[in-house]
Every structure is written in structure tokens, then in C-alpha cells.
C-alpha positions in Angstrom: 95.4 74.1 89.6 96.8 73.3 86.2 93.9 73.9 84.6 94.2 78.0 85.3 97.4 78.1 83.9 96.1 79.2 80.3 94.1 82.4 82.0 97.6 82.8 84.5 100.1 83.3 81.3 97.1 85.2 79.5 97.4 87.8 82.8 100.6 88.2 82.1 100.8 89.0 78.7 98.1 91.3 79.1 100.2 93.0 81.9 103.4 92.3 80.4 102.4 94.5 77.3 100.4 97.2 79.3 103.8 97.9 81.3 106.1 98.0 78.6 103.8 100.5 76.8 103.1 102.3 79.6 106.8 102.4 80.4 106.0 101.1 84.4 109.3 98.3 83.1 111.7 98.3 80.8 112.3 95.5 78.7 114.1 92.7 81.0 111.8 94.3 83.9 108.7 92.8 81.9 110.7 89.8 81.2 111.5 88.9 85.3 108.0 90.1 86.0 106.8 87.3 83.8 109.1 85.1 85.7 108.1 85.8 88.6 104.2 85.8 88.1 104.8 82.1 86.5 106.4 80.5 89.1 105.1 82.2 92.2 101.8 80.2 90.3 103.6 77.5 89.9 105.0 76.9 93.1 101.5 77.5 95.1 98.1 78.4 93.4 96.1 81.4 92.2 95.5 83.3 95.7 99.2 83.9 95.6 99.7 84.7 92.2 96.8 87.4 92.9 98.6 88.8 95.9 101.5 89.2 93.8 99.6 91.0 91.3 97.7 93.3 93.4 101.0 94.1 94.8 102.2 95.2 91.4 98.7 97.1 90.5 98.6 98.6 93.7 102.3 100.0 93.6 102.3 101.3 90.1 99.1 103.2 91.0 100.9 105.0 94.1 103.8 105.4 91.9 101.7 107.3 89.6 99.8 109.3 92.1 103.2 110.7 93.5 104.6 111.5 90.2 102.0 113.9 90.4 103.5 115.6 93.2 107.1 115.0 92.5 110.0 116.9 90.7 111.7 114.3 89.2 109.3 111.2 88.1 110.1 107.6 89.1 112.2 106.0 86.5 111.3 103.4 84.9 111.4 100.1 87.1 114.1 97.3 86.4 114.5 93.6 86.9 116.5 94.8 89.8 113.6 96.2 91.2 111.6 93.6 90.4 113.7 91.0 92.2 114.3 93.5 94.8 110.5 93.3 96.1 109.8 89.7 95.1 112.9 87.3 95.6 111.9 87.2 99.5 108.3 86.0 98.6 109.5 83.3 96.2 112.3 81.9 98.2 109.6 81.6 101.0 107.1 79.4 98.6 110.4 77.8 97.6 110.8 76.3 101.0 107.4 76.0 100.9 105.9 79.0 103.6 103.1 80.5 102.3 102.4 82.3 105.5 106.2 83.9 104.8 105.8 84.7 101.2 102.3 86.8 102.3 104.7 88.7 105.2 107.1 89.6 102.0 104.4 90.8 100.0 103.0 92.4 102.5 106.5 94.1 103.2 106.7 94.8 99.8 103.3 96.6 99.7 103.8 98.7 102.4 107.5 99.8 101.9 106.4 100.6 98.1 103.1 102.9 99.2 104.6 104.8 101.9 107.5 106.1 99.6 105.2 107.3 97.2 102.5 108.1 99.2 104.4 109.7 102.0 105.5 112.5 99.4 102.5 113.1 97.9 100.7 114.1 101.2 103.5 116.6 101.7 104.9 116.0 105.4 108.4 116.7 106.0 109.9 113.3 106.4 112.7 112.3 109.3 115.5 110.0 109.3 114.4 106.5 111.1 117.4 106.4 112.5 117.7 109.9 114.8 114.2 111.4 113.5 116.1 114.3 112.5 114.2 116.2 109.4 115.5 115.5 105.9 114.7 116.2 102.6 112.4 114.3 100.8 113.8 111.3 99.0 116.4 110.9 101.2 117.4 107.4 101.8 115.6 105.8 105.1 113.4 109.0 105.7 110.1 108.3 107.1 106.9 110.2 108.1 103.6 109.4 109.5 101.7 109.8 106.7 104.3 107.4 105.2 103.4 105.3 108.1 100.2 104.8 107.9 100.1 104.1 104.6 102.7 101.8 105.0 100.2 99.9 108.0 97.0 99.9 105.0 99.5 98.6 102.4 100.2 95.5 104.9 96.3 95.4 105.9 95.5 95.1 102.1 97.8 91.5 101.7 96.9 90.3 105.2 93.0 90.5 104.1 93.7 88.9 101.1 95.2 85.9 103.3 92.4 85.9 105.7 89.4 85.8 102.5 91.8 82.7 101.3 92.2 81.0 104.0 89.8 81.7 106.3 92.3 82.5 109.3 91.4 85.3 111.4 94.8 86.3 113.1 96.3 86.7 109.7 94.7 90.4 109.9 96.9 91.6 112.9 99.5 89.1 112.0 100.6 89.5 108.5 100.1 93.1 108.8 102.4 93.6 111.4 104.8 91.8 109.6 104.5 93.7 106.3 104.8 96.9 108.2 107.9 96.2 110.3 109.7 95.0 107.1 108.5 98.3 105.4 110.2 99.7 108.5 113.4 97.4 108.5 113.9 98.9 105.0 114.0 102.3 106.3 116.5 101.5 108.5 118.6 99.6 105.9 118.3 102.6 103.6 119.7 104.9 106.6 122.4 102.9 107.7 123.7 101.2 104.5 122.4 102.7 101.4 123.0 106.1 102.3 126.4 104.8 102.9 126.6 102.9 99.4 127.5 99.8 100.7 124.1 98.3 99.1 121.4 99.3 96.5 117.5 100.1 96.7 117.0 96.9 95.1 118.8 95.1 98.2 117.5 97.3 100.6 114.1 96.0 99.3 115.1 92.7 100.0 116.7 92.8 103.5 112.7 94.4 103.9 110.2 92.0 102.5 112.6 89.3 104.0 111.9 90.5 107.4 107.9 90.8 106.6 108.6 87.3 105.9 110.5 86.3 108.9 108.5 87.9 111.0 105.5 86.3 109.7 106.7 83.1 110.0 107.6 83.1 113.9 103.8 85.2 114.6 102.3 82.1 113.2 104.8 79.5 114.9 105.1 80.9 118.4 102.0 83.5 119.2 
């Protein structure tokens, strides 16, 4: 595996650069980034360093898309951010669950696209909690446009496991996982963040943590 590292930390320089200049993270956002990419490759292989990236690709494409059709643009993105979407997935390779860290990521994924996404097709989104209509941005809003791009996110990491590894129930698996965390963070935005008692970037977390819960009983008890 060691032998990769060279092209790994050449990745992220390359990436590192691009999304300072492109102004995708600030300065200590390219820093954790870097940290992140490093160790999830550190701490299991190239498959899941590239599921972290595409996650990062992917995202910062939607991002992009939507600014498009937004107002006011997505800030910049922080190490908060960062951490927010990733510290799930690394704690899971920490204890040494790689199907959990692909549930996170997969959480991740489809929490991240269906935010963007979900207000560049235009549909009036609803509250998760009383599916009341709300204005758009609003903490914990969902719509289904939002939601099925939420389910593809989840597909997208759950066919990169299966390509990997070869295991067929990953598909349904993993991407139910991913897409009840992307829904878990709705409901964490609605009931606590609109509330301030937490921040996106824990809101993110309490998310990709339940893609990665989830993921981790589907493949122990189904």
C-alpha cells in the first residue's frame, strides 16, 4: 500500500492548491482536508481514499451548479466543514469498520447534493419535521427533488464499495444507509439547529454518523 503514498500526497497537493485558488476552502479548510485525505489513506488503502475524494469532487461540483441558481453563493468551506462531513468516516476506519466509514461517506454525499441540488431544480422545500412549506435554505427543509438526489448521492459511494469489493448487497445496503443519514441531518437541522443549540458542521456529523451506524448493523444483522 505504501508504495502509493508518493501519488496519494501528490493528489493532494494538486487538490489542495486547486481549492485554495478556487476559493472551494480557505486556508485551514485546505490544511484539514490534507489531513484528512492522509490518514483516511493511512488507516485503510486507496479505494477509500478515492471515495473520500469523489465525495469532495462531487460536492464542490453541486455546490457550484446551485450557485448558479442561488442569491447568496456558498461561502467558502471551513475546517469545520470539513470535519463536519468527514470525522464520522475516520472514526469508523479508526475502529477499524470500513463498511461504516462508506455509510458516512455515503451520508455525507447525499446530505451535500440534495442541499444544493434540491435548490437548483426549484421545488418549494418542506420542513422534515411537519412538511409544512418553508423557504428555501431553511434549516431541515427537504423536497423530493432534494430526495432523490440525496438517494443517487448514496448510490454513487455504495457502487464504489461494490466495484472494490465485489459485494453485491452493498448497492441496496450502503445506499440506504447514506440516504437515511442525509435524512437524519434534516431532522437535526429542524429540531436543533434551527433552535441554535448546534452548528451545520455538527448537524453534519450527527448525519454521516448515522449513514455509518446504519451501515454497520445492515451488514451485521440482515
Amino acid at each position: 500500500m505504501y508504495e502509493l503514498l508518493p501519488a496519494v500526497i501528490a493528489i493532494l497537493v494538486f487538490f489542495s492548491i486547486l481549492s485554495y485558488r478556487l476559493r472551494a476552502l480557505d486556508f485551514f479548510g485546505v490544511v484539514v482536508g490534507f489531513a484528512v485525505g492522509l490518514l483516511v489513506f493511512l488507516l485503510s488503502g486507496i479505494v477509500q481514499f478515492a471515495a473520500m475524494l469523489l465525495f469532495f469532487v462531487v460536492a464542490e461540483f453541486c455546490t457550484r451548479c446551485a450557485n448558479l441558481y442561488k442569491a447568496k453563493r456558498h461561502s467558502v468551506r471551513t475546517a469545520s466543514n470539513i470535519l463536519g462531513n468527514s470525522l464520522a468516516a475516520v472514526i469508523a476506519l479508526a475502529v477499524g469498520s470500513n463498511i461504516a466509514y462508506f455509510g458516512a461517506v455515503a451520508a455525507a454525499l447525499a446530505d451535500t447534493i440534495s442541499s444544493e441540488l434540491g435548490i437548483a431544480l426549484g421545488q418549494k422545500p418542506r420542513l422534515v419535521t411537519n412538511l409544512r412549506k418553508v423557504a428555501i435554505g431553511t434549516n431541515g427543509a427537504v423536497s423530493l427533488y432534494g430526495l432523490v438526489v440525496s438517494a443517487m448521492g448514496a448510490l454513487v459511494i455504495a457502487l464504489v464499495y461494490f466495484l472494490a469489493f465485489g459485494n453485491a448487497k452493498a448497492i441496496v445496503f450502503i445506499a440506504a444507509a447514506g440516504f437515511l443519514g442525509g435524512v437524519a441531518d434534516s431532522f437535526a437541522g429542524a429540531v436543533l439547529e434551527r433552535k441554535g443549540l448546534i452548528n451545520n458542521a455538527t448537524v453534519n456529523f450527527i448525519g454521516s454518523a448515522t449513514g455509518a451506524v446504519i451501515a454497520y448493523l445492515l451488514f451485521a444483522f440482515a
